[in-house]
C-alpha positions, 0 to 999 in steps of 0.5 A, spaced: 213 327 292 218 321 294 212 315 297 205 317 300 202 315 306 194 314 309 192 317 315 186 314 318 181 318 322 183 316 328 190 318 327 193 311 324 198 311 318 196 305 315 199 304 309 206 307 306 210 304 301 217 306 303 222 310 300 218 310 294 211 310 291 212 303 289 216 301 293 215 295 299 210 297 304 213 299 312 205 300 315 200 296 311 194 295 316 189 298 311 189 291 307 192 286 314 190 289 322 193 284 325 200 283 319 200 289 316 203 294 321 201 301 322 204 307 325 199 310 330 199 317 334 193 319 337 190 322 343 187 316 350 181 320 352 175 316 353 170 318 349 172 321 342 170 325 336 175 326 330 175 331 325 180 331 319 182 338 315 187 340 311 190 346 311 188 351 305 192 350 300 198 346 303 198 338 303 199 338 310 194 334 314 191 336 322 188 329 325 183 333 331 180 329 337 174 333 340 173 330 347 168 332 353 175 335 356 178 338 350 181 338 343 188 334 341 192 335 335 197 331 330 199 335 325 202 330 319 206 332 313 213 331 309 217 335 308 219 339 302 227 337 302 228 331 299 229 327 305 223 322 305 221 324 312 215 323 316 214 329 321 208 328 326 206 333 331 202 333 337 198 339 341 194 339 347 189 345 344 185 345 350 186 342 357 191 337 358 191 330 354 195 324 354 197 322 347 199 315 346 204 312 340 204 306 336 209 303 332 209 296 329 214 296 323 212 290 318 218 291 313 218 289 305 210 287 306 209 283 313 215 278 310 221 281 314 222 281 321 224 288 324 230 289 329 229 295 334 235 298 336 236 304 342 239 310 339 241 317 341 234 321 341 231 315 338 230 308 335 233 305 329 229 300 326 232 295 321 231 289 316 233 284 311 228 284 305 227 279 301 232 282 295 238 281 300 240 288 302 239 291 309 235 296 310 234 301 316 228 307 318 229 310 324 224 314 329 226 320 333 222 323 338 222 329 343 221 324 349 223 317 350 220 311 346 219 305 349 220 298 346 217 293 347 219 286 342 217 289 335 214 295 337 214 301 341 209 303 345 210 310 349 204 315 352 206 322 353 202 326 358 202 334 355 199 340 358 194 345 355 198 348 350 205 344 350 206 340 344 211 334 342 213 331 336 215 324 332 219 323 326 221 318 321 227 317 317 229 313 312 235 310 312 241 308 320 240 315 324 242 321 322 248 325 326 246 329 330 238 327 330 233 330 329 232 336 334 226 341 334 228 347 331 228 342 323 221 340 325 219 348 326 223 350 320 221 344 315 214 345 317 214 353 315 218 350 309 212 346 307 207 350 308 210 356 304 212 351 299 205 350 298 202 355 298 207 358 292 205 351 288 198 353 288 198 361 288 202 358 281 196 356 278 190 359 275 183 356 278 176 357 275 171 362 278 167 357 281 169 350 286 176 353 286 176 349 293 175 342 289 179 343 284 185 346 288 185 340 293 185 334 286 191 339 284 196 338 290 193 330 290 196 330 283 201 333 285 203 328 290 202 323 285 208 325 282 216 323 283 221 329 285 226 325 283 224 321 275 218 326 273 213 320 272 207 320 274 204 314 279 196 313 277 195 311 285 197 311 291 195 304 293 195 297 290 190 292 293 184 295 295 178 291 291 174 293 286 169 289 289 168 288 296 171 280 297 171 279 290 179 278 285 179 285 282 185 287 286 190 290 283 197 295 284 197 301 281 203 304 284 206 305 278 207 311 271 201 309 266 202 313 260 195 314 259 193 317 266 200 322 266 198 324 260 191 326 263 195 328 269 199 333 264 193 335 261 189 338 266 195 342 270 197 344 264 189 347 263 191 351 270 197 353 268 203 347 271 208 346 265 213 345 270 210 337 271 209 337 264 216 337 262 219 332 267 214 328 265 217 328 257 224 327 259 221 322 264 218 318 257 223 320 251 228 316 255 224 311 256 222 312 248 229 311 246 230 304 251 223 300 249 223 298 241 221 301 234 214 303 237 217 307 243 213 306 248 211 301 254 204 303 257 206 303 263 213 304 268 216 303 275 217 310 278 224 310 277 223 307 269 223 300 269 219 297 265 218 290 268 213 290 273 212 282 274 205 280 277 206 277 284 200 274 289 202 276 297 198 270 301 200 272 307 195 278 308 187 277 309 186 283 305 181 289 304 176 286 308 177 279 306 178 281 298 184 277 296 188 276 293 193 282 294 197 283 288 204 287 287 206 288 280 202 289 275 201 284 269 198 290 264 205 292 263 206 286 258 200 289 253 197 292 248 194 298 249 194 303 243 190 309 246 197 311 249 199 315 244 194 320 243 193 321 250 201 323 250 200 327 244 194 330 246 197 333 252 204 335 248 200 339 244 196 343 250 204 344 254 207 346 247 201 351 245 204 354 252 211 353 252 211 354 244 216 349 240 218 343 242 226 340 243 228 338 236 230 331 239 225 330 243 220 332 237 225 327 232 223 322 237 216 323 238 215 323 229 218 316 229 212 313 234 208 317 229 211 314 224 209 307 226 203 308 230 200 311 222 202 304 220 200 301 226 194 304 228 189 298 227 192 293 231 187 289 235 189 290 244 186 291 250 183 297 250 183 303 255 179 299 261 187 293 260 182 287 259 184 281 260 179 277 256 181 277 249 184 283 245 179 287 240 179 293 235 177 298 242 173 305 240 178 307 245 184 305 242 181 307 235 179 315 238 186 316 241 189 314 235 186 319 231 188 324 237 195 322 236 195 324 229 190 329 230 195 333 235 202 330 231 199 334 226 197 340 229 205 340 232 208 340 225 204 345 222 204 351 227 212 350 229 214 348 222 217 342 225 219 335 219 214 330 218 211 325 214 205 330 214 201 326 208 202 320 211 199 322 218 193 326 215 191 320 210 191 315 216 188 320 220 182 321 215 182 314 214 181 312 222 176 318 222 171 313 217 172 307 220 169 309 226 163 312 223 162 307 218 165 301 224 163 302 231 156 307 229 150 301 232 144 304 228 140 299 233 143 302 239 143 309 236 150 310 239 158 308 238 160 302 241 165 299 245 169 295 239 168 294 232 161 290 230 159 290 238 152 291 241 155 294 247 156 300 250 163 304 254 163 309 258 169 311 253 165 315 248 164 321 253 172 323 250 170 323 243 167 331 243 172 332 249 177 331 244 173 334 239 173 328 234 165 329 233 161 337 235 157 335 241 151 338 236 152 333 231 146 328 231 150 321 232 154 324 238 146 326 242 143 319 239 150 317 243 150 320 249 142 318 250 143 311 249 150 312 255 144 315 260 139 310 258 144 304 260 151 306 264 147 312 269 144 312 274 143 320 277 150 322 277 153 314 277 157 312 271 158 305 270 164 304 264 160 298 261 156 293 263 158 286 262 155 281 258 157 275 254 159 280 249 163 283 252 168 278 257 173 282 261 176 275 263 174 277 271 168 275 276 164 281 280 159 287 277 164 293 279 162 299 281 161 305 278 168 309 275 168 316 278 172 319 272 167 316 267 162 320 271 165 326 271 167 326 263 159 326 263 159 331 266 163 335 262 160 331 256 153 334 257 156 341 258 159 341 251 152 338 249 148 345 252 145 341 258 150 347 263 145 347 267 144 339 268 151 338 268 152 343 274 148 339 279 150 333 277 157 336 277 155 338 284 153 332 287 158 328 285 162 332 290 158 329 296 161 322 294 168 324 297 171 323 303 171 328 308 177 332 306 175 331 298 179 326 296 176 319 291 179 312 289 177 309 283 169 307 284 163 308 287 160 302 290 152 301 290 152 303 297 156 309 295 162 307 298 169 308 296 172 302 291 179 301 288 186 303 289 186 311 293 186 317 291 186 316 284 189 320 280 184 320 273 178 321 278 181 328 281 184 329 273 178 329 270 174 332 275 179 338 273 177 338 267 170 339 268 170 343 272 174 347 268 169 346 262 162 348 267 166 354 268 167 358 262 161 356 260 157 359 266 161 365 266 161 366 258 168 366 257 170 365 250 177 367 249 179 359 250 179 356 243 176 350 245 170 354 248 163 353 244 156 357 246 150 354 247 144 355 248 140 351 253 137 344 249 130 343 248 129 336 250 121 334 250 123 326 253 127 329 258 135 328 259 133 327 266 
């Protein structure tokens, strides 16, 4: 819960920022082969089957090479104790195997020239970054490494059942080096930490599997030392194959935490919670009379400047690869209800909110009552022109809707009749505003033709009842023109509506899994559940998502995303308290299944 890093099948780490989430890349080679760098450890037979797991309920990864004279093992986790350490363990399961290790060290994203120095048990490697300071990791091994120029490059001959191990330290060496019994205790300390995070929670009946890994992935994505939130563990992986849509998600969105919290919090993680609003009242109190940016540095920095590395080729050619990120400088209305949304889910559970937190929550109510119509850049961060989004206007309802609640049930001051006046007054014009009687549906902005995949939220966060005739008419036009099967587009674009960018993007996973869970609270339990289910054949082998879905069926976008494992929470959830007729949860509703003679499907 420092930085994150990806482990390709084969047993490459071929992305890791370093020391933290959003910090600069030590291995890039997913967006550069030849520049970026990687950290390879994998068994040297010829002709090889991999074969990647998890073990159940840790976040401790096993890289398996199924050979025709046995099996190999690398063994991958961080250990819990702060150390931002890399432990990877390899072992020869059946006959002899010779494994061989790879590092290319490219610091600060391929712009900084490594120096690798022998030391005792190990190699240090150092660098100058681009800021000036000196910085250093070094690599500890149970046998000798080899360097040769900028790299090492050692093979390691083991017998069956004999086993070795690697580790990387940030920072100069450590006294004494690392040694065998740290590597075995921290491996049963990560293990047993794990199992006790999950064993925490409260799962669904059904798919606890599914939802058990989105739930330590968003674990993940969570900084043990400021409690923000980080939306995605990458930047730089397109949107579209060869095509500009490359951004850096690497840092805290208001909104994707707030979803985050909303969905442990529905499994019964308040801890994360808690951070998190200490993590944004301190920010709250930094950043102006509205109190929020709508997105952080990890460490809670609030300047994010947008920068193009030309250096690196890219994901597959898509250029150009960006850190930073501009959407830091904008508008984003939506923000609001989004935290307030899941404040009121943790004080429902944690009762009474601090009174200096909730005096500093009552003065962005108190401005956003004010400010709730102003045009911004919705909850997709356009970057075409700004616009009155049903986004921005739906959550600023939640926003006041919630505050309400808070006050009410833990008779805490505020300005109630202001709050529910202006709440009242948003509810109108997004009847009287964004209803499209041609279309049948709420559109994206006010007076437009077009649809947003973003209506799905609106029985989600019970603004309309999923029986009320407008939200059915709604949710036929969504099927007719953003899903295909179980795909979800969030809108199309169209002259209407210019998002400033070029490409057709793929399909948004979260968006399909609000229609999902949107057909559930309209009745179609039964439709929803297949969809639900065959959204599952789209992740990658070990159950992760990124962003999209391309038209091939591909991963597109910045990986694991947080807001697709959010939401795929949240549905499965929802699917299984309607397929096991739980109605103690307050949200619940009971439905009987809808006769619809055009079909749903």
């Amino acid at each position: 819960m420092n930085t994150i890093a990806l482990v390709a099948e084969d047993g490459t780490i071929d992305f890791l920022s370093h020391p933290r989430i959003d910090s600069p890349t030590l291995f890039a080679s997913l967006l550069d082969s030849e520049k970026g760098g990687r950290f390879a450890f994998h068994v040297e037979d010829g002709a090889i089957a991999f074969r990647q797991i998890y073990l159940p309920d840790t976040n401790i990864l096993i890289s398996r090479f199924l050979g025709d004279e046995g099996i190999g093992e690398v063994c991958d986790y961080m250990p819990i104790d702060g150390t931002g350490r890399i432990v990877r363990r390899a072992k020869a399961i059946v006959g002899a195997k010779r494994f061989r290790l790879s590092v290319s060290a490219r610091p600060d994203y391929a712009r900084a020239k490594p120096t690798l120095t022998p030391v005792e048990g190990g190699v240090c490697i150092s660098w100058t970054g681009e800021d000036g300071e000196a910085q250093a990791v070094t690599l500890y091994a149970s046998f000798p490494l080899t360097i040769s120029g900028e790299d090492i490059d050692t093979a390691i001959d083991l017998k069956e059942g004999e086993g070795c191990w690697v580790v990387l330290c940030p920072g100069h060496p450590d006294a004494p080096p690392i040694c065998e019994r740290y590597v075995k205790r921290s491996f049963a300390r990560t293990r047993d930490y794990w199992h006790k995070w999950v064993n925490r929670g409260s799962y669904p009946t059904f798919w606890r599997e599914l939802v058990v890994r989105s739930a330590l992935t968003l674990k993940l994505l969570t900084s043990a030392e400021f409690g923000s939130i980080a939306a995605a563990a990458t930047f730089g992986l397109p949107e579209v194959l060869g095509g500009e849509r490359n951004w850096d998600y690497r840092y805290c969105w208001v909104r994707d935490s707030a979803f985050t919290l909303y969905s442990l919090s529905r499994l019964g993680y308040y801890d994360e919670a808690e951070s998190f609003i200490h993590f944004l009242m301190e920010r709250a109190v930094e950043t102006g009379e509205s109190g929020l940016q709508i997105m952080y540095r990890m460490d809670g920095g609030g300047d994010m400047p947008e920068t193009e590395l030309g250096h690196l080729s890219g994901y597959d050619g898509s250029k150009p690869v960006r850190i930073g990120n501009a959407a830091y400088k904008q508008r984003q209305m939506d923000i609001y209800g989004e935290f307030l949304d899941a404040l009121y889910i943790s004080t429902k559970a944690r009762g009474k909110p601090a009174y200096a937190v909730w005096e500093k929550i009552s003065r962005i109510v108190d401005w956003l009552s004010h400010n709730w119509h102003l045009p911004d850049r919705g909850i997709w961060e356009s970057r075409g022109e700004p616009q009155e989004y049903l986004s921005s206007r739906l959550m600023c309802w939640v926003a006041l809707d919630r505050a309400l609640k808070i006050a009410q049930t833990h008779s805490l001051p505020g300005d109630i009749l202001r709050w529910r006046q202006e709440r009242d007054k948003i509810q109108k014009t997004i009847i009287d505003d964004f209803w499209n009687p041609e279309l049948g549906a709420f559109t994206q902005f006010k007076g437009s033709k077009t649809l947003d995949a973003v209506v799905l939220l609106m029985p989600l966060v019970k603004f309309i009842n999923p029986r009320d005739p407008m939200w059915t008419s709604t949710l036929r036009a969504v099927r007719t023109h953003l899903v295909r099967d179980c795909l979800v587009k969030r809108y199309l674009n169209t002259d209407e509506n210019d998002d400033g960018l070029g490409g057709e993007e793929g399909a948004f996973t979260i968006c399909s899994f609000w229609y999902v869970e949107a057909l559930a609270r309209t009745g179609y339990v039964a439709d929803a559940r297949l969809l639900f289910e065959k959204l599952h054949t789209y992740a990658n082998h070990l159950g992760l998502f990124s962003e999209e879905l391309s038209e091939t069926g591909d991963h597109l976008g910045n990986f694991p995303q947080g807001l697709t494992h959010l939401s795929l929470i949240s549905a499965a959830i929802w699917l299984d308290r309607s397929l096991n007729g739980d109605k103690a949860d307050p949200g619940y509703f009971e439905f009987k299944m809808m006769e619809d003679p055009d079909g749903i499907y």
